[in-house]
C-alpha positions in Angstrom: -40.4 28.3 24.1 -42.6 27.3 27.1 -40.8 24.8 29.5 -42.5 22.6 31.7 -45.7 20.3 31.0 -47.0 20.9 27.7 -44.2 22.3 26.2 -44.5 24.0 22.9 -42.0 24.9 20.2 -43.0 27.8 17.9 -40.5 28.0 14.8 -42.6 31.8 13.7 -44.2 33.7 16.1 -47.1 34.9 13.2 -48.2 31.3 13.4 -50.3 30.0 16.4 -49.5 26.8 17.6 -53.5 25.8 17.7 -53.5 26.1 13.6 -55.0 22.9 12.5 -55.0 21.7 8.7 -57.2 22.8 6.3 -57.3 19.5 4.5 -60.4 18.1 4.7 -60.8 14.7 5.8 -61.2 11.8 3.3 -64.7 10.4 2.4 -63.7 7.4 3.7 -63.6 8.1 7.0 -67.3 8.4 7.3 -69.0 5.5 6.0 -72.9 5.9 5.4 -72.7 9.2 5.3 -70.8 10.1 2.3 -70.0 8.9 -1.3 -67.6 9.3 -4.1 -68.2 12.5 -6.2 -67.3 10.3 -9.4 -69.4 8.3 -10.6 -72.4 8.1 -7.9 -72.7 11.8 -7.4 -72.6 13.0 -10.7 -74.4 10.1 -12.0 -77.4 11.1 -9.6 -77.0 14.4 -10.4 -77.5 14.2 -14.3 -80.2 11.7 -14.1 -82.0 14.2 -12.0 -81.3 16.8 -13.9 -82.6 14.7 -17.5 -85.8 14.1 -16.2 -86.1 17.6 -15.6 -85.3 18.4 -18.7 -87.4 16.4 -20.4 -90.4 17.2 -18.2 -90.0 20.4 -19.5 -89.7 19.7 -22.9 -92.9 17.8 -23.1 -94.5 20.8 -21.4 -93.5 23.0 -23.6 -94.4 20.4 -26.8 -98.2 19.9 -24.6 -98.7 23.4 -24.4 -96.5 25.9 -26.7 -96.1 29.3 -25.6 -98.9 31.8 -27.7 -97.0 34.0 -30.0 -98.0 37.7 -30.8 -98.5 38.7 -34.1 -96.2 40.4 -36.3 -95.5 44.0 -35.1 -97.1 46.4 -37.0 -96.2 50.2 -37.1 -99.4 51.3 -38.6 -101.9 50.0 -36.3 -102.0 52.3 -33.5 -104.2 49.9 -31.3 -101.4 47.0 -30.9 -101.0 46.7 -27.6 -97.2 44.8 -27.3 -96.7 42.9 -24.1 -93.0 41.4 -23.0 -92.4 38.2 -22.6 -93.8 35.9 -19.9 -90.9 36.3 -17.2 -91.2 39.8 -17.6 -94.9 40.2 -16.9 -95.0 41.0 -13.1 -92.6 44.2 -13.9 -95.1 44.8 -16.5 -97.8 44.6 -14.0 -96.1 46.5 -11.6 -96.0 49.8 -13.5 -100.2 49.3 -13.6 -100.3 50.5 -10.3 -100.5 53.9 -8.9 -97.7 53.9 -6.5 -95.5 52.6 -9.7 -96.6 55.1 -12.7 -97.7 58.4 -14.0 -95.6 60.5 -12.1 -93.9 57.8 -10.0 -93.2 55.5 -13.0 -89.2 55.7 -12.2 -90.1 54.4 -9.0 -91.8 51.4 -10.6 -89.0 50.6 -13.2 -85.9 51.6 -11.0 -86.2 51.9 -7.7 -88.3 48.8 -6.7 -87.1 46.6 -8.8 -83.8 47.5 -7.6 -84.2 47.1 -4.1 -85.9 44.1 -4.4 -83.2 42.4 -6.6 -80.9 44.3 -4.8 -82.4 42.8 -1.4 -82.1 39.2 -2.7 -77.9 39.6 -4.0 -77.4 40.6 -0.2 -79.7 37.7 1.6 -76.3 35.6 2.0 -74.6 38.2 3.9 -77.5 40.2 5.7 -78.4 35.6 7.1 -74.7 34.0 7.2 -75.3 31.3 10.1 -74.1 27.7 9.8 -77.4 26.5 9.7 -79.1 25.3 6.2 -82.6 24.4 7.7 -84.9 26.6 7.0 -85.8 27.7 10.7 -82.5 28.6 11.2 -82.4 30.8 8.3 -85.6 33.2 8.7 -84.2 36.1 6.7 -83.1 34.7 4.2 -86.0 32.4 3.5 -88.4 35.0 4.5 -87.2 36.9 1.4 -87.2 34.4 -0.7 -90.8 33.5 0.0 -91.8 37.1 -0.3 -89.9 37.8 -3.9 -91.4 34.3 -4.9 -95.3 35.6 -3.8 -94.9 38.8 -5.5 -93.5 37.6 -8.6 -95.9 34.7 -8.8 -99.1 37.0 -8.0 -97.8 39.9 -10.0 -97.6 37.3 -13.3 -100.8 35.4 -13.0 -102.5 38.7 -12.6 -101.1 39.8 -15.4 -101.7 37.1 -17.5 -105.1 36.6 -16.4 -106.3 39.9 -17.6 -105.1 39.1 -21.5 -107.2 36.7 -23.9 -104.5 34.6 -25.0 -106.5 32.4 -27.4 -107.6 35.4 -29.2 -103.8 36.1 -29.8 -102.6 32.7 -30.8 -105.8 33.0 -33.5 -104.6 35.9 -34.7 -101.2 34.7 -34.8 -102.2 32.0 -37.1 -100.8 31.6 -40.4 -103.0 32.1 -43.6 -104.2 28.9 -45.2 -102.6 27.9 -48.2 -106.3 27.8 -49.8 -107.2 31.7 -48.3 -103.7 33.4 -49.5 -103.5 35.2 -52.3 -101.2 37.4 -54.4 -101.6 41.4 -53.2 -100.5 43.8 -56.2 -98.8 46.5 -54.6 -97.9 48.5 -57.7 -101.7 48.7 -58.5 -102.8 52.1 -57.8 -106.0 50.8 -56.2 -103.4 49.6 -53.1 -102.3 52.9 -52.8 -105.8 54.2 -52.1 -106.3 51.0 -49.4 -102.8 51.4 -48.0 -104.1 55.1 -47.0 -107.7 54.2 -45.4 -107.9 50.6 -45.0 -104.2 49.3 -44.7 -104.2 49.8 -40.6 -107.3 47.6 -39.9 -107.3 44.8 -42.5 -103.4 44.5 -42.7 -100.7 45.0 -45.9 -102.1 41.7 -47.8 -105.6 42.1 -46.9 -105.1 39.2 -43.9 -106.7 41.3 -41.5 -105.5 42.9 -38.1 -106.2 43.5 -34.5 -109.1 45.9 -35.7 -110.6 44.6 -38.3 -110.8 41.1 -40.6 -109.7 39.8 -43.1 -111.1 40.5 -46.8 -110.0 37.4 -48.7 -112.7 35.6 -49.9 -115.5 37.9 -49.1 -117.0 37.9 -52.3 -118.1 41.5 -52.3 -118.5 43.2 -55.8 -117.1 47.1 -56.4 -120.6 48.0 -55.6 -121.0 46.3 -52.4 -117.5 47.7 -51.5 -118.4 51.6 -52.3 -121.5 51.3 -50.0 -119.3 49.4 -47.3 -116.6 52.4 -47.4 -119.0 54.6 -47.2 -122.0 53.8 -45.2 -119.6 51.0 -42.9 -120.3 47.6 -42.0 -120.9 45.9 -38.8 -118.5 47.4 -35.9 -116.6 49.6 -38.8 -118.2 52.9 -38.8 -119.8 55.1 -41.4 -117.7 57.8 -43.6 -114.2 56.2 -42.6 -112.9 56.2 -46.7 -111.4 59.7 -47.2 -111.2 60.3 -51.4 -112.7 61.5 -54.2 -115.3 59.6 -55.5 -112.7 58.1 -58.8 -110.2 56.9 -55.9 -113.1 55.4 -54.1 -114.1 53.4 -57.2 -110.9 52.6 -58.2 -110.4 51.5 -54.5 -112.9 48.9 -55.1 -112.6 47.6 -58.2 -109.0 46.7 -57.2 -110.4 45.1 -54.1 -113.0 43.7 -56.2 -110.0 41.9 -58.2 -108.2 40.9 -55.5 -110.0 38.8 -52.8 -112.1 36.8 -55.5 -109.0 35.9 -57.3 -108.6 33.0 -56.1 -112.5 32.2 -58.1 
């Protein structure tokens, strides 16, 4: 107890008598400056976020993502890339400081400061401010993650032929596909030396085309394994001449079946 002007009366000494209520003030009490959370708020909130959404969902309907092929274990030249948010780590590990011999660096360590960074910009920049100005570290490393991620995807993405991809990714006409025997002994022979190029049902592959509808006879097809064709080189059938004939008469068979 404090006697004179100002007199105070503490009923627990733990508790200062300059404690002021944590109840914030009613909206009311500002007018202009505030509304009520339900309806307007929300209301402005969801309409905001529909149009958003449906931005983005024409977007996405304009211009569809390209798909990769099927994976294929046999084809040793597939070259599998991750998915679009996950291109500028992908990138990353292209440069020297980031792989070979520093490639934990690139997948660990970098990434995990950098995320690492960003989970700790509201504690290393904690002032009252929300401008921008008034938060320089914070926005600082925003800007910089943002930069990095947005240069590191583009020049990823730049460097891969996506149309080529989303041609390959195309499914077979109704009119081009046609029924592969795979009990035939003659698939047997192709699954050994041509399967990896021209695919399990003859569709084609990253390396090579597709055979359906080609219209080459067993004769045309012994000279082709043998002597190549085009980009596919000379001498790539390893057999006996019997497997190489019966190679082609069951290639013969299948891609003009559909004649």
């Amino acid at each position: 107890m404090k006697r004179g002007k100002g007199m105070k009366l503490v009923g627990d000494s733990r508790i200062t008598s300059e404690k002021t209520s944590q109840v914030p003030k009613d909206y009311s009490e500002y007018p202009g400056r505030t509304e009520a959370f339900w309806p307007n708020f929300l209301l402005k909130e969801w309409l905001v976020g529909s149009v958003f959404l449906i931005g983005f969902l024409s977007v996405t309907i304009a211009s569809p993502a390209p798909l990769q092929g099927l994976a294929d274990p046999t084809d040793a030249s597939y070259l599998p890339l991750p998915d679009w948010y996950f291109l500028f780590l992908y990138e990353l590990l292209k440069y020297d400081f980031a792989s070979g011999p520093y490639v934990l660096l690139g997948i660990l360590v970098i990434p995990g400061v950098a995320f690492g960074a960003l989970f700790l910009a509201p504690f290393l920049d904690n002032g009252p401010g929300r401008r921008p100005p008034k938060r320089p570290i914070a926005v600082a490393m925003m800007l910089l993650a943002l930069v990095s991620v947005g240069w590191l995807t583009y020049d990823s993405a730049s460097a891969v032929d996506w149309q080529e991809i989303a041609d390959d990714n195309k499914p077979i006409p109704e009119s081009e596909q046609v029924e592969v025997n795979m009990d035939d002994p003659g698939y047997e022979i192709y699954a050994d030396n041509c399967l990896s190029c021209h695919g399990d049902d003859l569709s084609g592959g990253p390396a090579g085309p597709g055979l359906i509808g080609t219209d080459h006879d067993a004769e045309e097809i012994e000279d082709i394994a043998v002597n190549g064709i085009g980009d596919m080189p000379a001498d790539i059938f390893e057999g006996s001449d019997e497997e190489l004939k019966e190679l082609a008469e069951f290639l013969e068979e299948t891609i003009n079946e559909e004649e």
